[in-house]
N, CA, C and O atoms as a Tripos MOL2 file, in Angstrom:
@<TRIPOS>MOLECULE
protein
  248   247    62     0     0
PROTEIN
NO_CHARGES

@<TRIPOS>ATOM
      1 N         -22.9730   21.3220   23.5760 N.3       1 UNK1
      2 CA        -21.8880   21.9100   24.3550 C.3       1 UNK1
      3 C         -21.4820   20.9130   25.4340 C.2       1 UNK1
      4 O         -22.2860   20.8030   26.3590 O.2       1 UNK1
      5 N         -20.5560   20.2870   25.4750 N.am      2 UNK2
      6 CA        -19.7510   19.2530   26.4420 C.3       2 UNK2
      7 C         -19.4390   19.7390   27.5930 C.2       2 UNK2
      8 O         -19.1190   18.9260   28.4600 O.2       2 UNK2
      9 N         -19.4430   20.7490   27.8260 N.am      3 UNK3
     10 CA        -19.3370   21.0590   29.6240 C.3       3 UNK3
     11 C         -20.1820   21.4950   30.2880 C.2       3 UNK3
     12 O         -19.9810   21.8310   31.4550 O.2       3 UNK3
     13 N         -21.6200   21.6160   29.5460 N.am      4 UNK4
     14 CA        -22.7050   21.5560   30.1570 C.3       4 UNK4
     15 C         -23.1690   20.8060   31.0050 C.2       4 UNK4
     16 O         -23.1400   19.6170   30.6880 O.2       4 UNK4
     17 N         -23.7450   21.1330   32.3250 N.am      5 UNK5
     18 CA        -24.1380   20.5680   33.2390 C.3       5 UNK5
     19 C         -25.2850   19.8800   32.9890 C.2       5 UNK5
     20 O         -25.7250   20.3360   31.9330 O.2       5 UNK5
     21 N         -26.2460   18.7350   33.5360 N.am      6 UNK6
     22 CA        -27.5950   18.6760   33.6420 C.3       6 UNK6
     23 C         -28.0290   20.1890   34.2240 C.2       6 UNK6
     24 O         -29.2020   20.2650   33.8560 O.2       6 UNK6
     25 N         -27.8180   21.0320   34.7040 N.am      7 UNK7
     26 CA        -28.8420   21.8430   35.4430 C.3       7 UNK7
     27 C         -28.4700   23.4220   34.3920 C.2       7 UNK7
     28 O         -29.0750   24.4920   34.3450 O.2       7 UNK7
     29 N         -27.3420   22.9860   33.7290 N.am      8 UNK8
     30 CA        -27.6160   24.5810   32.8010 C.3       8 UNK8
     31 C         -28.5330   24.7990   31.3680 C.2       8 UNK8
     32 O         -29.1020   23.9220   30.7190 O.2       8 UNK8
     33 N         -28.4950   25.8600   31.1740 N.am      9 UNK9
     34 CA        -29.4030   26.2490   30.0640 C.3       9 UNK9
     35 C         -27.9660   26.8200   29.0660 C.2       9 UNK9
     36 O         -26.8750   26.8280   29.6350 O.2       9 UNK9
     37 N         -28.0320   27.1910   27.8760 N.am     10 UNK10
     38 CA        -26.9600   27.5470   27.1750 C.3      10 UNK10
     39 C         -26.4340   28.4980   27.5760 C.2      10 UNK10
     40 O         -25.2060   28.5770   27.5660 O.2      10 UNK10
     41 N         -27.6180   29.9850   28.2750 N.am     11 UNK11
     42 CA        -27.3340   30.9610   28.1820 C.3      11 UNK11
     43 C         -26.5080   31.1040   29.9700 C.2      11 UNK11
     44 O         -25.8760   32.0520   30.4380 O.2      11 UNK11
     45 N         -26.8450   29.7970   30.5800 N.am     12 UNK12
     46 CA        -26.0390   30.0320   31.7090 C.3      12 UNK12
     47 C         -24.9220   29.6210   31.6550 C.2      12 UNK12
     48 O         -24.1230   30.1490   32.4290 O.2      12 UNK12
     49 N         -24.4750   28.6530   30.8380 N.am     13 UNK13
     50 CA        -23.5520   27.9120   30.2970 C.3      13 UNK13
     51 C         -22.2380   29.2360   30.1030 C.2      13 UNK13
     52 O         -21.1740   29.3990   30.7000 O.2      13 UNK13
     53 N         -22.8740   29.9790   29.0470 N.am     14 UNK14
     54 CA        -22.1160   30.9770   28.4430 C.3      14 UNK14
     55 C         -21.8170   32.1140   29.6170 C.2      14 UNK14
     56 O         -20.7590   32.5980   30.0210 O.2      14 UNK14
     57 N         -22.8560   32.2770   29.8960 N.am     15 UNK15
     58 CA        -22.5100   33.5410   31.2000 C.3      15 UNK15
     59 C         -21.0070   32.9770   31.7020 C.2      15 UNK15
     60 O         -19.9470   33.5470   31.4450 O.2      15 UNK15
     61 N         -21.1360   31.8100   32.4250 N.am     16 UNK16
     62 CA        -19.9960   31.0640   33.1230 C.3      16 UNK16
     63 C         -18.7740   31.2140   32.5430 C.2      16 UNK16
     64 O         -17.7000   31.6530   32.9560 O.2      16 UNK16
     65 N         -19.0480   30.8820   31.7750 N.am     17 UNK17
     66 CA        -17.7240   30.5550   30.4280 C.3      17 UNK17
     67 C         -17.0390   31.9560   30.0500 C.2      17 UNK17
     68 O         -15.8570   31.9770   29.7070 O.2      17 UNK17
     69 N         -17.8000   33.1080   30.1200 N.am     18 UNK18
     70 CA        -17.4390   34.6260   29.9990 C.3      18 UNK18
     71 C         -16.8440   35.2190   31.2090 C.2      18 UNK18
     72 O         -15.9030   36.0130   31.2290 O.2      18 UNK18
     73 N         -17.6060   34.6690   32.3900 N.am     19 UNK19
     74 CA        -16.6640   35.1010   33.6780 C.3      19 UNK19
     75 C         -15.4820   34.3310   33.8280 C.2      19 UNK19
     76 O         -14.7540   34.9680   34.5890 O.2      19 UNK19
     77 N         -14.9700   33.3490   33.5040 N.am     20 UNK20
     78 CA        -13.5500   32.9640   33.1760 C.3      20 UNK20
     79 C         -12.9170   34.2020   32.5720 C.2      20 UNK20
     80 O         -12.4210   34.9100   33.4480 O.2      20 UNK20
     81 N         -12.8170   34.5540   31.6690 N.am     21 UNK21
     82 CA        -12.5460   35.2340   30.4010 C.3      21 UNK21
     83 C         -11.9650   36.4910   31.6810 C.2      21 UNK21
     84 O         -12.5240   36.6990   32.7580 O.2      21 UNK21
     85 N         -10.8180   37.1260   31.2020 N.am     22 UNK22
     86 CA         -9.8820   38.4060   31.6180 C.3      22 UNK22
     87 C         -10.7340   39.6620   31.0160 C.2      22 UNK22
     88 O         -10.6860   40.7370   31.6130 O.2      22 UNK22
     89 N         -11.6430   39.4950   29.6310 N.am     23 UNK23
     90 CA        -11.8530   40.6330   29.4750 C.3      23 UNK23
     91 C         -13.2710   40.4000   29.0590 C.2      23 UNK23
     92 O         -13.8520   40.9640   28.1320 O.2      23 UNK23
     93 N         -13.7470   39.5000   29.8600 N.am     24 UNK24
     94 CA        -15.4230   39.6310   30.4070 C.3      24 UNK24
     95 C         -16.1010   39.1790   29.1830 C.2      24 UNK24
     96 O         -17.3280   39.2130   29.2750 O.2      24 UNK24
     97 N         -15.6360   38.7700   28.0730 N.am     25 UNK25
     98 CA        -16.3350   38.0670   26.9460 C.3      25 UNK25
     99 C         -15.5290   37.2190   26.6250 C.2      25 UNK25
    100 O         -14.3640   37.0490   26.9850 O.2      25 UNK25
    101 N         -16.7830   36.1430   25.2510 N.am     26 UNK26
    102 CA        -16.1510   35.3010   24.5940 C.3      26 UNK26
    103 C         -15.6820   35.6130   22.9730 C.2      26 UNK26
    104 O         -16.4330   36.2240   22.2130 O.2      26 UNK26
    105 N         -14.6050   35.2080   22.6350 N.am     27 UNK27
    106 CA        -14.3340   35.5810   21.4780 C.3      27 UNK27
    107 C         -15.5930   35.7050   20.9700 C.2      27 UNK27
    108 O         -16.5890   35.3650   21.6090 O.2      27 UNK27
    109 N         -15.6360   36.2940   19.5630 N.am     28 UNK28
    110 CA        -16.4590   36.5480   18.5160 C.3      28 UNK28
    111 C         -15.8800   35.7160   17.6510 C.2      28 UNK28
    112 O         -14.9280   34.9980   17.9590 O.2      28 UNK28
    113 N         -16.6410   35.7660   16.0130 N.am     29 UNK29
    114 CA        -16.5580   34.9610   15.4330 C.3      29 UNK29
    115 C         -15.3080   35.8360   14.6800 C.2      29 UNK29
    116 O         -14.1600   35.4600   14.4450 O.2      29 UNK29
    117 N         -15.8800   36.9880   14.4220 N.am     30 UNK30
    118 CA        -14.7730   38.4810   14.0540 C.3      30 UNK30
    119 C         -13.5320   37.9700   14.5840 C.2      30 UNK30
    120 O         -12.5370   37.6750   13.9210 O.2      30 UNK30
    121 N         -13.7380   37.8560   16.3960 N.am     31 UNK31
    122 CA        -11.9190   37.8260   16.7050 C.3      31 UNK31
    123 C         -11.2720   36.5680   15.8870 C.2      31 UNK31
    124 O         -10.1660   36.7020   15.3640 O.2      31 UNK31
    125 N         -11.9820   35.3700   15.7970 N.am     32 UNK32
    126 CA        -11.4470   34.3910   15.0030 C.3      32 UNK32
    127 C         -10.5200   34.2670   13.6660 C.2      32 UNK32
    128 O          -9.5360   33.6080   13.3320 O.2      32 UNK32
    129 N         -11.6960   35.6440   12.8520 N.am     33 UNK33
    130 CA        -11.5600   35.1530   11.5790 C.3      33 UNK33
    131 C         -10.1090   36.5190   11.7490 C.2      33 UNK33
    132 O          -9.0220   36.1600   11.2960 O.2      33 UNK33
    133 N         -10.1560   37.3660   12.1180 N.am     34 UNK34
    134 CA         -8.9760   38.1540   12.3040 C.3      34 UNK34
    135 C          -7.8860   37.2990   12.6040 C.2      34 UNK34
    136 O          -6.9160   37.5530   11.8910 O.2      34 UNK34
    137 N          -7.6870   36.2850   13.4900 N.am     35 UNK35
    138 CA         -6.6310   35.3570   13.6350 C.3      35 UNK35
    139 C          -6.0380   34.7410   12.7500 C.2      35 UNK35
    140 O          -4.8550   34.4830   12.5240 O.2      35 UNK35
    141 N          -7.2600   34.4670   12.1300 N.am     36 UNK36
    142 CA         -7.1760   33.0080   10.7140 C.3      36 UNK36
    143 C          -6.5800   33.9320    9.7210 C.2      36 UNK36
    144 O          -5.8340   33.2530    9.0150 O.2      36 UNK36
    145 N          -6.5670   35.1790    9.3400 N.am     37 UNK37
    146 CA         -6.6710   36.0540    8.0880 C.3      37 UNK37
    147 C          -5.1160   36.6140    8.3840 C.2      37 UNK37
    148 O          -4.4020   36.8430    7.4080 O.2      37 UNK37
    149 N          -4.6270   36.8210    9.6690 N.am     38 UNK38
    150 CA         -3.5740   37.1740   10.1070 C.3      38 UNK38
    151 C          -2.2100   35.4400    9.8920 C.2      38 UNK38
    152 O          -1.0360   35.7610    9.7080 O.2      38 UNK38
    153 N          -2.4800   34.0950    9.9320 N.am     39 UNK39
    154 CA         -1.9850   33.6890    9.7030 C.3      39 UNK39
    155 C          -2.1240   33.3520    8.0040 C.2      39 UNK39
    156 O          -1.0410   33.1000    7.4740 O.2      39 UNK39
    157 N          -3.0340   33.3280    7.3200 N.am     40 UNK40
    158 CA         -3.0130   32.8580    6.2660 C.3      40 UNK40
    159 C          -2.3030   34.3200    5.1580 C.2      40 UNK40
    160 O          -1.7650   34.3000    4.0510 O.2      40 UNK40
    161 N          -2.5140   35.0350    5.7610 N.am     41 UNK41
    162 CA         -1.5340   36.1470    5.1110 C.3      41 UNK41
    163 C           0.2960   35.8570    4.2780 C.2      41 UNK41
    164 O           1.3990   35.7310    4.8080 O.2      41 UNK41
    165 N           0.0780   35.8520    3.5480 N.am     42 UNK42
    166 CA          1.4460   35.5190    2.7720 C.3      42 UNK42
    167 C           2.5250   36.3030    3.3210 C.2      42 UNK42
    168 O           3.6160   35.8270    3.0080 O.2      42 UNK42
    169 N           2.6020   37.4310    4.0950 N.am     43 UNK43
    170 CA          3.6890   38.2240    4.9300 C.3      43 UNK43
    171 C           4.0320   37.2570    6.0980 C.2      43 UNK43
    172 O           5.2200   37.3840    6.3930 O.2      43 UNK43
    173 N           3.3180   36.2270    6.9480 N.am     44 UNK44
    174 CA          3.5390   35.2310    7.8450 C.3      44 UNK44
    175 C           3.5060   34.5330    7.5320 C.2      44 UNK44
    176 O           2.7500   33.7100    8.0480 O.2      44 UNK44
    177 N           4.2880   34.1770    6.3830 N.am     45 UNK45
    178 CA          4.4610   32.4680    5.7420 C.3      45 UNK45
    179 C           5.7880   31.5200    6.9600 C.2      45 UNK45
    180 O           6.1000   30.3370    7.0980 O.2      45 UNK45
    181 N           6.2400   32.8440    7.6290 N.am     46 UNK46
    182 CA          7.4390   32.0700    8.4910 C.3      46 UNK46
    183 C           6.6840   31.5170    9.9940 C.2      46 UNK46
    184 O           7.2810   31.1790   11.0170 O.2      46 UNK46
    185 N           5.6870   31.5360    9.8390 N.am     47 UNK47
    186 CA          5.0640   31.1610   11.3840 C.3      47 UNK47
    187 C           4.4650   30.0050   10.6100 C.2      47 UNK47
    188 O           3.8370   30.0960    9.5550 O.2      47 UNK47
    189 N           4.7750   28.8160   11.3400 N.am     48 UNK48
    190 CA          3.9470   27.5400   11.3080 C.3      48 UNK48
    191 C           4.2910   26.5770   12.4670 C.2      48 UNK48
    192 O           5.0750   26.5910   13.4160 O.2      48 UNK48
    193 N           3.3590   25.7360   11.9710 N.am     49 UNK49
    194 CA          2.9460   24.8550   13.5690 C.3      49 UNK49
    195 C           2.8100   25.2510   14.8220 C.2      49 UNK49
    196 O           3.4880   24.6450   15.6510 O.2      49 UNK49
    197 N           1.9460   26.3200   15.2810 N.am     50 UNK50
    198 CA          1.5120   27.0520   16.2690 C.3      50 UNK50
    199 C           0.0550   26.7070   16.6540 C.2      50 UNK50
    200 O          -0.8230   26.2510   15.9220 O.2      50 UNK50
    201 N          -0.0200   27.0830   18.2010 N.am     51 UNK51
    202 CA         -1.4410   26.8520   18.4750 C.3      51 UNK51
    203 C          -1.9190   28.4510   19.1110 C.2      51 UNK51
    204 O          -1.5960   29.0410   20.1430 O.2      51 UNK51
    205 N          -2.5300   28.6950   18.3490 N.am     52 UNK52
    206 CA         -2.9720   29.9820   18.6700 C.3      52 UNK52
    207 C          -4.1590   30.3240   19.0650 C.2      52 UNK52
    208 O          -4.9540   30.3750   18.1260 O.2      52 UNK52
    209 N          -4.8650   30.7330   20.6980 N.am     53 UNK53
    210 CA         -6.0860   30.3950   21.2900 C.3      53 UNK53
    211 C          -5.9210   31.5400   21.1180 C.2      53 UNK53
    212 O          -4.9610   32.3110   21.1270 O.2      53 UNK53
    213 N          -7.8130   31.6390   20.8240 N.am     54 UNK54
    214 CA         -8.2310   33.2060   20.4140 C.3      54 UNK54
    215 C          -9.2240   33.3990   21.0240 C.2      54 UNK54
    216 O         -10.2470   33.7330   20.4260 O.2      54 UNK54
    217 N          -9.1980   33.2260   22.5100 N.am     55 UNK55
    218 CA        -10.0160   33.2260   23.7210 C.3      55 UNK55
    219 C         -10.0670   33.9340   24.3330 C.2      55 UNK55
    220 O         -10.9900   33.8800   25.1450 O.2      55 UNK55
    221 N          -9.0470   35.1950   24.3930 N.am     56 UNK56
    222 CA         -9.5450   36.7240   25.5500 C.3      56 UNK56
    223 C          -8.3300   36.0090   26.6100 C.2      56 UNK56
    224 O          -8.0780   36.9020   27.4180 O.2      56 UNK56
    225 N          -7.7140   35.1220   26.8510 N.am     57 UNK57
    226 CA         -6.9800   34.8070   27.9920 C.3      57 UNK57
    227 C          -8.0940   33.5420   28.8600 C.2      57 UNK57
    228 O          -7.8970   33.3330   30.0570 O.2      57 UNK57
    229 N          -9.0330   32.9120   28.2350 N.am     58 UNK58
    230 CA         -9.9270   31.7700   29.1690 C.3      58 UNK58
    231 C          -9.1940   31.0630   29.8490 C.2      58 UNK58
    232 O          -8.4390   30.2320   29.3460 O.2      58 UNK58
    233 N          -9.3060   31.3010   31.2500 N.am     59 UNK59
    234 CA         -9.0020   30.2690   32.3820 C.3      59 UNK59
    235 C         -10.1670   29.4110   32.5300 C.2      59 UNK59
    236 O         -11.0480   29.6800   33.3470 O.2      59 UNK59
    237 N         -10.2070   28.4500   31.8180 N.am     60 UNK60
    238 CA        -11.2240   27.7720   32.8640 C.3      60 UNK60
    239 C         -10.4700   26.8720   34.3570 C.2      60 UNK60
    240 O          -9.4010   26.3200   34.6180 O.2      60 UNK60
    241 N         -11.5820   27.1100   34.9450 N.am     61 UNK61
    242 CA        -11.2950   26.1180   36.3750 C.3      61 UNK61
    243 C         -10.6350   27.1560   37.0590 C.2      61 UNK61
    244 O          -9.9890   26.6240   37.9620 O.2      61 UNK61
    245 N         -10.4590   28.5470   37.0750 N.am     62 UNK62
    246 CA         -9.8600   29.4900   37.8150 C.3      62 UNK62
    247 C         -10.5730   29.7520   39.1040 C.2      62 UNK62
    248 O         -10.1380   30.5950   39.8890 O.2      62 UNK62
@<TRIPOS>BOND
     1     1     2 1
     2     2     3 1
     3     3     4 2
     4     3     5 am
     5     5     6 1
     6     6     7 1
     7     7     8 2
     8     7     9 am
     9     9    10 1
    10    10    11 1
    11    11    12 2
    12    11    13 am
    13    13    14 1
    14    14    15 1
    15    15    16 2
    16    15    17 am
    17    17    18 1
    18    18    19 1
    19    19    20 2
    20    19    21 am
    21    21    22 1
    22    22    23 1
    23    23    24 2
    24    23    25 am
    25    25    26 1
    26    26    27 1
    27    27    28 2
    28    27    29 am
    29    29    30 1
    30    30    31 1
    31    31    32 2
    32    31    33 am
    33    33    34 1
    34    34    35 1
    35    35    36 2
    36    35    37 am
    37    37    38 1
    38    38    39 1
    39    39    40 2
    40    39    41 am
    41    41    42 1
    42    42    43 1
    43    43    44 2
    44    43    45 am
    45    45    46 1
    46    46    47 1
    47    47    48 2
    48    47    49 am
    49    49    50 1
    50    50    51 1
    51    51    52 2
    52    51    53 am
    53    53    54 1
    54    54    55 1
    55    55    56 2
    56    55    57 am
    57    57    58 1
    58    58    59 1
    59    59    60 2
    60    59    61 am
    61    61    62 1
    62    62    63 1
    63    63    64 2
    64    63    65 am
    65    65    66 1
    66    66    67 1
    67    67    68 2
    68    67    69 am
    69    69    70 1
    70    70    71 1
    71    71    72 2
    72    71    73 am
    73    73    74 1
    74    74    75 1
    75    75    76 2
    76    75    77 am
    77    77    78 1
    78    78    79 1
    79    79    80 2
    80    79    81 am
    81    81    82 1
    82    82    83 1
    83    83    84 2
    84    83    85 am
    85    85    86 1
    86    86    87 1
    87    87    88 2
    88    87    89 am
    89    89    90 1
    90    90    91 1
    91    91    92 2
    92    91    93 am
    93    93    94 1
    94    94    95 1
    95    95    96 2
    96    95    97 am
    97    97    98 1
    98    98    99 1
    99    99   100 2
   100    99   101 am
   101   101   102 1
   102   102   103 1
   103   103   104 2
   104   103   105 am
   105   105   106 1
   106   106   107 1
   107   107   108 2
   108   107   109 am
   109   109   110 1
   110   110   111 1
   111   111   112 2
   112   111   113 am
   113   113   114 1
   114   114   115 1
   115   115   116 2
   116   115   117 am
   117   117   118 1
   118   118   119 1
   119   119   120 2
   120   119   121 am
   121   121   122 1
   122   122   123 1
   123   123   124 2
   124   123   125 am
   125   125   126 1
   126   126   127 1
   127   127   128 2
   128   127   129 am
   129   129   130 1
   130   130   131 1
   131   131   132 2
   132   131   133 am
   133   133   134 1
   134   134   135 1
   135   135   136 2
   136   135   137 am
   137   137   138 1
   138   138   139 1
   139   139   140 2
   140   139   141 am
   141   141   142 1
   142   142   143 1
   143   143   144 2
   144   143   145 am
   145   145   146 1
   146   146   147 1
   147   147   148 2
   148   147   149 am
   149   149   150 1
   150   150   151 1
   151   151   152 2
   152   151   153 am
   153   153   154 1
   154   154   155 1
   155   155   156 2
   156   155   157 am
   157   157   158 1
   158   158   159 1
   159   159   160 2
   160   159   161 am
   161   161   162 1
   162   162   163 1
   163   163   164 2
   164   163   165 am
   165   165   166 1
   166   166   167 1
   167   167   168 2
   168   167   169 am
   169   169   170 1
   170   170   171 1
   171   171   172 2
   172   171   173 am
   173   173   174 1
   174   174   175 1
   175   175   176 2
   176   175   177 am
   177   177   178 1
   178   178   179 1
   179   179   180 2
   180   179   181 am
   181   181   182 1
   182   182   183 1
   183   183   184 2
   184   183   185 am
   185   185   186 1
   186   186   187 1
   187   187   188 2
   188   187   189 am
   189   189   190 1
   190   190   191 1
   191   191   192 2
   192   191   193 am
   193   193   194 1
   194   194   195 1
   195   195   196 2
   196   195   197 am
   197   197   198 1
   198   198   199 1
   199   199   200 2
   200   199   201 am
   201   201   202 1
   202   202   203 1
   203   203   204 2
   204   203   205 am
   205   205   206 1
   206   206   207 1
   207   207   208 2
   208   207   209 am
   209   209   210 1
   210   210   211 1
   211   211   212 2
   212   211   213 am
   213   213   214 1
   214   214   215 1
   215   215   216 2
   216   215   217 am
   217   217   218 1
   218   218   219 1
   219   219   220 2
   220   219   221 am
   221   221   222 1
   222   222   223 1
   223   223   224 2
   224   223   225 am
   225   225   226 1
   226   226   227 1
   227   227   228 2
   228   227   229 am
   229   229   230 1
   230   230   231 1
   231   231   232 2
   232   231   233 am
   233   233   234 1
   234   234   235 1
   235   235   236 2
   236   235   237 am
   237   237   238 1
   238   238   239 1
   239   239   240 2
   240   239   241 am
   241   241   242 1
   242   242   243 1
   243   243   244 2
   244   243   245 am
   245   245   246 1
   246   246   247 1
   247   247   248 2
@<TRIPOS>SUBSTRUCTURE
     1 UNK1         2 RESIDUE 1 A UNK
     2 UNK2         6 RESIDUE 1 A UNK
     3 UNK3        10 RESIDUE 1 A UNK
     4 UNK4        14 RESIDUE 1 A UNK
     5 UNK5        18 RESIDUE 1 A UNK
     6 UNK6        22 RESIDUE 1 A UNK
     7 UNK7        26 RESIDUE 1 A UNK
     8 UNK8        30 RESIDUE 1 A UNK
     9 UNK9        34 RESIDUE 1 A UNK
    10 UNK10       38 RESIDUE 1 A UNK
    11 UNK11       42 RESIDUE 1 A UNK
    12 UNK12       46 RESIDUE 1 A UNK
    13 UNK13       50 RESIDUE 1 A UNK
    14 UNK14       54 RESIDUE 1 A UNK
    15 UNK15       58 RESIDUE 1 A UNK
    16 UNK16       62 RESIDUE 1 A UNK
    17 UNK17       66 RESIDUE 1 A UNK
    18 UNK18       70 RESIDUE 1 A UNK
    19 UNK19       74 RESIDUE 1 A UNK
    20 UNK20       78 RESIDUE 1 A UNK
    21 UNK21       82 RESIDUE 1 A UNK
    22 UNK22       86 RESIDUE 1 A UNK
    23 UNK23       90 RESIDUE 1 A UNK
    24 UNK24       94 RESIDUE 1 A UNK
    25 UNK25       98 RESIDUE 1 A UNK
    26 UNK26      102 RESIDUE 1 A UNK
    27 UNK27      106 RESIDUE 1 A UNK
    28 UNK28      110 RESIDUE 1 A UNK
    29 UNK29      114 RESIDUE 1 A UNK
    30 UNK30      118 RESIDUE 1 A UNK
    31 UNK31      122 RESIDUE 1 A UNK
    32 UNK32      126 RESIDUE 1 A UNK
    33 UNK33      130 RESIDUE 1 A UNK
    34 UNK34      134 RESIDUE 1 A UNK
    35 UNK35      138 RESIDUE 1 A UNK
    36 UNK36      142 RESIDUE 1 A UNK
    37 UNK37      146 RESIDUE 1 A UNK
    38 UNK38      150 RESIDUE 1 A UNK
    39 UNK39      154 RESIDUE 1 A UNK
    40 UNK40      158 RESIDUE 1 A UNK
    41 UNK41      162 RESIDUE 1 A UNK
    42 UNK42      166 RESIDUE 1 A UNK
    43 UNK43      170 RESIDUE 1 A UNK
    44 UNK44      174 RESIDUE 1 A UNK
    45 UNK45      178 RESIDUE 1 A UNK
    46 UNK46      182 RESIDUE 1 A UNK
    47 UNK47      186 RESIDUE 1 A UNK
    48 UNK48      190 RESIDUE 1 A UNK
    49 UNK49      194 RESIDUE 1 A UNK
    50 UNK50      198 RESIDUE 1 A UNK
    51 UNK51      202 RESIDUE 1 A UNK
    52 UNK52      206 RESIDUE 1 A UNK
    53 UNK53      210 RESIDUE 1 A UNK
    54 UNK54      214 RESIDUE 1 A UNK
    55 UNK55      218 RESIDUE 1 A UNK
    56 UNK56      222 RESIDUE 1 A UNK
    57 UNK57      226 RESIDUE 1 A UNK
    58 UNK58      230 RESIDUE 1 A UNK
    59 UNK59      234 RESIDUE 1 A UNK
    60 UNK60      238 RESIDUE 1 A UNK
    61 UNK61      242 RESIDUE 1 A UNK
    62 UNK62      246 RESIDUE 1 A UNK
């Protein structure tokens, strides 16, 4: 994990990274694949070249 400090552990790492977050967690792997399954869907063949963060709203540096 690249924004790990020398002095964190993963699980403090993550705590941190969740209090950014608007709705107090980090995506799941679920919210992901709901994203991915929602663009690869043949009904949204008209959406392309988008960047679509599936992060809860993550501010980091807030």
């Amino acid at each position: 994990m690249g924004n790990m400090t020398g002095e964190d552990t993963e699980r403090a790492f993550l705590a941190r990274m969740e209090a950014y977050s608007p709705l107090g967690r980090l995506a799941s792997p679920e919210d992901i694949a709901r994203a991915v399954l929602f663009l690869a869907d043949p009904a949204n063949a008209a959406i392309s070249g988008i960047y679509v963060p599936v992060d809860g709203g993550n501010m980091p540096g807030a």
